[in-house]
C-alpha positions in Angstrom: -14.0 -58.0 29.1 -11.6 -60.7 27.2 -12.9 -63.4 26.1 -10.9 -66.6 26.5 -11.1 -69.8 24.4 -9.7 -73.1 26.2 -8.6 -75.2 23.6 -8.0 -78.7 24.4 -7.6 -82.1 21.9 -9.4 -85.3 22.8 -8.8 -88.7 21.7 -10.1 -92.1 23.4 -9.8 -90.2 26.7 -13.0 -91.7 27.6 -11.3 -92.4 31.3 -10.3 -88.8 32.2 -12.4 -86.6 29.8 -15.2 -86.1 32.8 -12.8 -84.8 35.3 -10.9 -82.4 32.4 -14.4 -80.8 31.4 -15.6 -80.2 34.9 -11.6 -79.0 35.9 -11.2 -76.4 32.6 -15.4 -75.5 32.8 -14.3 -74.0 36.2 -11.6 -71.6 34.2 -14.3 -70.2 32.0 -16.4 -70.0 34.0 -14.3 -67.6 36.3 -12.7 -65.9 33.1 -16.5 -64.3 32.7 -19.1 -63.8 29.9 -18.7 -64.7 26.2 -15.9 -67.1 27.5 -15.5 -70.8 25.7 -14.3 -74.6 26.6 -13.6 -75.9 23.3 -12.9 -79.8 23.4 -12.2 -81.1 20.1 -12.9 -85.1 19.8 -10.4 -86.6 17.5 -12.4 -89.7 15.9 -11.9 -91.5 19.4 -13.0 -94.9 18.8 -14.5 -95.3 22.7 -17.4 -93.1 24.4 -15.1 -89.6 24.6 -17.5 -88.1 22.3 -20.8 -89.2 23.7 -19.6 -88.3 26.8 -18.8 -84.7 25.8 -22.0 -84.0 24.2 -23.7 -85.3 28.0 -21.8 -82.9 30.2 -22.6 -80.1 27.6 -26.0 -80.3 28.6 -25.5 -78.9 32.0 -22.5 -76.1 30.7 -23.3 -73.8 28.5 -20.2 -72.3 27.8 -18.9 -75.8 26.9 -18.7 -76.4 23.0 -18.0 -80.1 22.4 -17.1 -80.7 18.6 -16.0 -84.0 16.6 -13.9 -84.0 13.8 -12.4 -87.1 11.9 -9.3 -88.5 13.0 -6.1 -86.8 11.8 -3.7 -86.6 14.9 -3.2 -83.7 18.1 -1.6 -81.3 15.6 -4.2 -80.9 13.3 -6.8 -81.0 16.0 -5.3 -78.7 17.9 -5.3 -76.4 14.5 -9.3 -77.1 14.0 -9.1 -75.6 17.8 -7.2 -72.2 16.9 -9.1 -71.5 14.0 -12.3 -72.2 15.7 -11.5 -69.9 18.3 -10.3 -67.2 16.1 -13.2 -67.4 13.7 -15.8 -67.1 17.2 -14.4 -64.0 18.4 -11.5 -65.1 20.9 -9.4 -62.8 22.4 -7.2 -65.0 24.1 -6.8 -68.7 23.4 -5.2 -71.1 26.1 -4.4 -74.8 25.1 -3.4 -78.1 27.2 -4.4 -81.6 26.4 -7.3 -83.8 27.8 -5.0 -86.2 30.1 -5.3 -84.0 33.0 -1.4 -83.9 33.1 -1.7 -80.6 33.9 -3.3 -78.2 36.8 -6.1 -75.2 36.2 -4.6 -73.6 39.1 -1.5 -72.8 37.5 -3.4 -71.0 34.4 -4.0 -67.8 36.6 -0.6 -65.9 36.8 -0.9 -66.5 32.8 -3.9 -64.5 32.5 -3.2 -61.9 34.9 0.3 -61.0 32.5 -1.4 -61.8 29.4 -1.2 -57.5 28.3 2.7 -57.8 28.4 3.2 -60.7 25.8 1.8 -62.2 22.8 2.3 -65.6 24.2 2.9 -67.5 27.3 4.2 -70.9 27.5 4.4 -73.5 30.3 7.8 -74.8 30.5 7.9 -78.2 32.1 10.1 -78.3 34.8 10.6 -82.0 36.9 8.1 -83.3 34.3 6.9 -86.7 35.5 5.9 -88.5 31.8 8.8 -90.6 31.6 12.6 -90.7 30.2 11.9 -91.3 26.5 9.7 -87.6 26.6 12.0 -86.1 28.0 14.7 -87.1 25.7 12.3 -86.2 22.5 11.9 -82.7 24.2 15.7 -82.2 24.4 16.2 -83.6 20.9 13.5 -81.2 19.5 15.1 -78.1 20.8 18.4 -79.3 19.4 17.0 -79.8 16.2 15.4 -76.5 16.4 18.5 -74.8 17.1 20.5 -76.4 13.8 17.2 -76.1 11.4 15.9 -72.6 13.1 18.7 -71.0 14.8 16.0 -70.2 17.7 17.0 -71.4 21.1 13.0 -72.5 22.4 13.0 -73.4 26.2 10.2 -76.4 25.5 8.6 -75.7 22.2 5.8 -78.6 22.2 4.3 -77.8 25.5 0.4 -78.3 26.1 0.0 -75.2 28.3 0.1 -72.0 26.8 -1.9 -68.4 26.5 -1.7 -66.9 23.2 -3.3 -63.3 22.2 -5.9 -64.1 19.2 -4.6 -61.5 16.8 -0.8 -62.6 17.1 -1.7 -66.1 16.3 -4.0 -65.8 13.3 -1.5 -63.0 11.8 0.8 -66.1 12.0 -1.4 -69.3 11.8 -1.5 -68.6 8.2 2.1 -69.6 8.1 1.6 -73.4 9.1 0.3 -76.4 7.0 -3.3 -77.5 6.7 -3.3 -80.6 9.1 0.5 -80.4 10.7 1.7 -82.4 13.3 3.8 -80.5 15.4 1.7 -76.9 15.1 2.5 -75.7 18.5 6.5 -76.4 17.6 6.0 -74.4 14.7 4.1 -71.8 16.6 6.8 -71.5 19.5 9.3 -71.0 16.2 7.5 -68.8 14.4 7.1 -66.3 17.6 10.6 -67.0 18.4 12.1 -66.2 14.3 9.8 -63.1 14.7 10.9 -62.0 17.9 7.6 -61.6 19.4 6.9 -61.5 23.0 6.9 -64.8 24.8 7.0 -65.8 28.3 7.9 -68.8 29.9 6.6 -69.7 33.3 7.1 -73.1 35.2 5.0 -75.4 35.6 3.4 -78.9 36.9 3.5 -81.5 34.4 1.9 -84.8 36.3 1.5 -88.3 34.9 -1.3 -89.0 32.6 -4.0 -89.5 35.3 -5.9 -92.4 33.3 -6.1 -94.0 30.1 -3.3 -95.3 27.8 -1.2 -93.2 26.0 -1.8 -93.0 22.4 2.0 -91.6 21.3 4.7 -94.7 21.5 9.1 -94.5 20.6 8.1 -96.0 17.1 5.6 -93.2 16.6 7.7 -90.5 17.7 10.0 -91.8 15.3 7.8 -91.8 12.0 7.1 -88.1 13.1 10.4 -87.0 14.0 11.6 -88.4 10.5 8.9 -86.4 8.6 9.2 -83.3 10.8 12.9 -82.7 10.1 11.7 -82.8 6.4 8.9 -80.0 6.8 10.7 -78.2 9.4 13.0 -77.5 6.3 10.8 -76.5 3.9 8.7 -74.5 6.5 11.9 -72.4 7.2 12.1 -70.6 4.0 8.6 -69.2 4.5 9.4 -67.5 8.2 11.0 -64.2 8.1 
């Protein structure tokens, strides 16, 4: 039976964390034996943590871990090679702001054989204007830096087989940003098997966002600059 490793970033989600773990713990559970909700608390600064390790008491197949604060990238990172180094075979990622639906993550694993990785495209995507205008202007930028045309390369809802991505992982920066852009490039440069499938993609159902224009910005700036240097390394 695979085993499947839900991967999911936390920071100060101390107002929709409960309702993510009990949501995702229902995956795993279903998925079967040896399977694994990995929630990764990013130095929140509110009760996220604490309340992790108190709805692990009841779940056993619930690994809550803490790391210091270095941004969703790099958590997200810590997740994969957490989930490699335990023995995943699959490893599914979405975030902790319940934006999207654990109904939608069957049809992924019932075609997970056929591809090395399927992503959730968000279609009708109900986060706002200014995300959907950094989505658009990533996958241009992609296009003039990569020469890959990605459908939604940042999206928090994808199924990847283990072996692919750490045969690939290798390729990104300790601590990057944008790891699941560079993923979505690196599968795309290689021409591996990816999938995209529709999806939901709600508002955040509580708590503030963390991620404002001025943010994006600072990142955008810096990513253009390592999406550059990252490009010589992907054949």
């Amino acid at each position: 039976m695979d085993k499947l490793f839900i991967v999911i970033p936390a920071y100060n989600e101390e107002a929709n964390i409960v309702n993510v773990i009990d949501e995702w713990y229902q995956v795993v559970q279903r998925a079967g034996d040896g399977s694994r909700l990995v929630i990764i608390d990013d130095g929140s600064k509110d009760r996220t943590f604490e309340m992790m390790k108190e709805a692990s008491k009841e779940r056993e197949a619930f690994l809550p871990l803490t790391k210091p604060n270095g941004g969703h990238g790099a958590t997200i990172l810590y997740g994969y090679h957490y989930a490699i180094k335990e023995g995943a075979d699959y490893i599914f990622q979405t975030d902790s702001d319940g934006q999207t639906l654990p109904e939608e993550f069957w049809q992924f694993w019932e075609d997970r054989k056929n591809h090395d990785m399927i992503i959730g495209y968000r279609k009708g995507r109900q986060d706002g204007l200014s995300r959907i205008f950094v989505t658009k202007t990533l996958k241009l930028v992609l296009q003039l830096v990569f020469h890959v045309n990605v459908k939604d390369a940042n999206t928090p809802f994808r199924l990847m087989e283990s072996k692919t991505l750490a045969e690939n992982i290798k390729l990104i920066p300790e601590n990057y940003n944008l790891s699941n852009v560079i993923i979505s490039v690196i599968y795309a440069k290689k021409h591996k098997k990816v999938k995209y499938v529709p999806i939901t993609f709600r508002p955040r159902q509580g708590g503030v966002n963390s991620i404002n224009m001025k943010k994006i910005f600072r990142i955008g700036k810096q990513a253009v600059k390592d999406f550059s240097s990252i490009n010589k390394y992907i054949h």
